[in-house]
C-alpha positions as protocol buffer text, in pm:
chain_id: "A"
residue {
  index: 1
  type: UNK
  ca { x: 2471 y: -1264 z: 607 }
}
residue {
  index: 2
  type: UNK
  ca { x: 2191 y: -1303 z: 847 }
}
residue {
  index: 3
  type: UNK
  ca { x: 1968 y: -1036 z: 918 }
}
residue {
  index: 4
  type: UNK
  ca { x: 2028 y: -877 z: 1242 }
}
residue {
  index: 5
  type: UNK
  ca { x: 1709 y: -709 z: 1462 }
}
residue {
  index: 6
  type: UNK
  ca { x: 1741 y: -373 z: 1459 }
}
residue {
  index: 7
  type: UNK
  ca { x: 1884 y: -177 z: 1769 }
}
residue {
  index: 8
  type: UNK
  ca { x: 1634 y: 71 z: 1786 }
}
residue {
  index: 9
  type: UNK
  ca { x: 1333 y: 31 z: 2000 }
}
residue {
  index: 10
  type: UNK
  ca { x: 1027 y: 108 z: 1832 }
}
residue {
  index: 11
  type: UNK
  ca { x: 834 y: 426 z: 1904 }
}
residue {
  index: 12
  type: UNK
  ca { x: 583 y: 266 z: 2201 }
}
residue {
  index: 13
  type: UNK
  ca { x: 346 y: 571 z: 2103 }
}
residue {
  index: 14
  type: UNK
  ca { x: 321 y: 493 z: 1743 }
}
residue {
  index: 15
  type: UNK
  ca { x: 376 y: 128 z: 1798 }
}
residue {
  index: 16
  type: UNK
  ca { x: -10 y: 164 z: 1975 }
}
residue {
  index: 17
  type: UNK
  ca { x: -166 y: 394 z: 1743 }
}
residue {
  index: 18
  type: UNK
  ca { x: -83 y: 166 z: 1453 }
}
residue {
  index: 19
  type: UNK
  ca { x: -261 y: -157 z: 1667 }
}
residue {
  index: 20
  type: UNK
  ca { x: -521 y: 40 z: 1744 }
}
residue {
  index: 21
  type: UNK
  ca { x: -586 y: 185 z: 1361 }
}
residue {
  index: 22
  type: UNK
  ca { x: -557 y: -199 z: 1285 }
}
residue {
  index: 23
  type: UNK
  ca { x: -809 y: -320 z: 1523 }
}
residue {
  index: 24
  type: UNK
  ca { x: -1054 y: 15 z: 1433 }
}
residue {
  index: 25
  type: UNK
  ca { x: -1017 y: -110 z: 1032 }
}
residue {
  index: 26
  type: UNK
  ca { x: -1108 y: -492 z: 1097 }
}
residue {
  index: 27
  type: UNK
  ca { x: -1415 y: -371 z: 1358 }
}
residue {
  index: 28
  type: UNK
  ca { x: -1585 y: -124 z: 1058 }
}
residue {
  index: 29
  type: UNK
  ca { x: -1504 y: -329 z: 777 }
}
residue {
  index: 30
  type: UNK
  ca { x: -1653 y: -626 z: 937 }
}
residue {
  index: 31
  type: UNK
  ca { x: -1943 y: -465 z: 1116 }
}
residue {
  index: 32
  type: UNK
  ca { x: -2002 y: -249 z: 795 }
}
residue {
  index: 33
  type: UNK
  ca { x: -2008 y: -508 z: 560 }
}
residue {
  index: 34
  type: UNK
  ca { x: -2259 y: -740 z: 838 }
}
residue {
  index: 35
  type: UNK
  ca { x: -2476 y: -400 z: 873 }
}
residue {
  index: 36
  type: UNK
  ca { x: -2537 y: -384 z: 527 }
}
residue {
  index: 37
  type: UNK
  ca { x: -2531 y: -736 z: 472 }
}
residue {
  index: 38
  type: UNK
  ca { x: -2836 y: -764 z: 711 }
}
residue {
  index: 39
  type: UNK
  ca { x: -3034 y: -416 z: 528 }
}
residue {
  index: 40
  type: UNK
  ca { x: -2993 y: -666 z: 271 }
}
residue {
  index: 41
  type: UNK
  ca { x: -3182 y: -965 z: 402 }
}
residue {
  index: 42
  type: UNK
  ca { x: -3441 y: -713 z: 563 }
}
residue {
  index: 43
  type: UNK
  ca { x: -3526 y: -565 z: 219 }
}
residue {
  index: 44
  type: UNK
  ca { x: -3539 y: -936 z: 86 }
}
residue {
  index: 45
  type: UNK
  ca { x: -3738 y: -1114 z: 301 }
}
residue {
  index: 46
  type: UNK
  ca { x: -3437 y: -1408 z: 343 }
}
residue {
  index: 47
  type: UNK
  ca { x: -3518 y: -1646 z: 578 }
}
residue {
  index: 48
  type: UNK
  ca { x: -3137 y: -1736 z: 644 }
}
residue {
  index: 49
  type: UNK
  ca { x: -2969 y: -1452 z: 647 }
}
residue {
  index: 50
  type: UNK
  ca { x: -2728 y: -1481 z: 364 }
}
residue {
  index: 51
  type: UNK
  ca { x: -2650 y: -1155 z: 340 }
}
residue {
  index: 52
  type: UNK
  ca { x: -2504 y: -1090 z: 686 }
}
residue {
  index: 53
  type: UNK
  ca { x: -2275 y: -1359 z: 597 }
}
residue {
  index: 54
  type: UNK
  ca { x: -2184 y: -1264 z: 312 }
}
residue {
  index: 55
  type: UNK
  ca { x: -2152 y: -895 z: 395 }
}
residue {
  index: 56
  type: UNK
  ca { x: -1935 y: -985 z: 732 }
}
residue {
  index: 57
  type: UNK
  ca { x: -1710 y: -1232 z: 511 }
}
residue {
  index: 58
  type: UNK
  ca { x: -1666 y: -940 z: 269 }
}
residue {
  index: 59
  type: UNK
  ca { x: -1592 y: -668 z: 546 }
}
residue {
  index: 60
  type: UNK
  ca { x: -1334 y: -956 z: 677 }
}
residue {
  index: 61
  type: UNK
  ca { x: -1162 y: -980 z: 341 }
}
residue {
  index: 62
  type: UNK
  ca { x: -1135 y: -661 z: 300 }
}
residue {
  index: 63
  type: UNK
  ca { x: -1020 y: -589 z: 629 }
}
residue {
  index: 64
  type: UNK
  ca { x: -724 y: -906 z: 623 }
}
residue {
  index: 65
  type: UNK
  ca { x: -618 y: -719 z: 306 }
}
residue {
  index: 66
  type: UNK
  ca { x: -582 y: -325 z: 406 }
}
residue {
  index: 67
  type: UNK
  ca { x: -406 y: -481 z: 797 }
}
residue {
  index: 68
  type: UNK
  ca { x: -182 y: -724 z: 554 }
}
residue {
  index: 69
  type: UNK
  ca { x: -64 y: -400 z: 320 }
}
residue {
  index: 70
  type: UNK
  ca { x: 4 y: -163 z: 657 }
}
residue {
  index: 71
  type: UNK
  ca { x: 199 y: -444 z: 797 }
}
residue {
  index: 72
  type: UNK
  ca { x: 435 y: -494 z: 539 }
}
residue {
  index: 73
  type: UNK
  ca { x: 509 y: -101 z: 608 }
}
């Protein structure tokens, strides 16, 4: 049997809050994790700043994964 969409409109207020609390998770993950990515290289002395990469990748990562969980919601 295929599956049908469902009938029911979403909720266009909740529908927006949950976009937005997506978009609010991947900006502070990934601005966190390049923040303290680049205290990082400060502290160090890098001269490429690893750290910031690193710490942005992280934040990204962690971000794809919390957004990937509340979509399957």
């Amino acid at each position: 049997m295929p599956n049908r969409p469902s009938s029911k409109a979403p909720e266009p207020n909740r529908s927006v809050m949950r976009h937005a609390g997506m978009a609010s998770t991947l900006f502070f993950s990934i601005g966190g994790g390049a923040w303290l990515g680049r205290r990082w290289d400060e502290k160090s002395g890098h001269e490429v700043a690893w750290g910031t990469a690193v710490g942005a990748l992280f934040g990204l990562f962690a971000a794809m994964v919390m957004v990937i969980r509340d979509a399957k919601r």
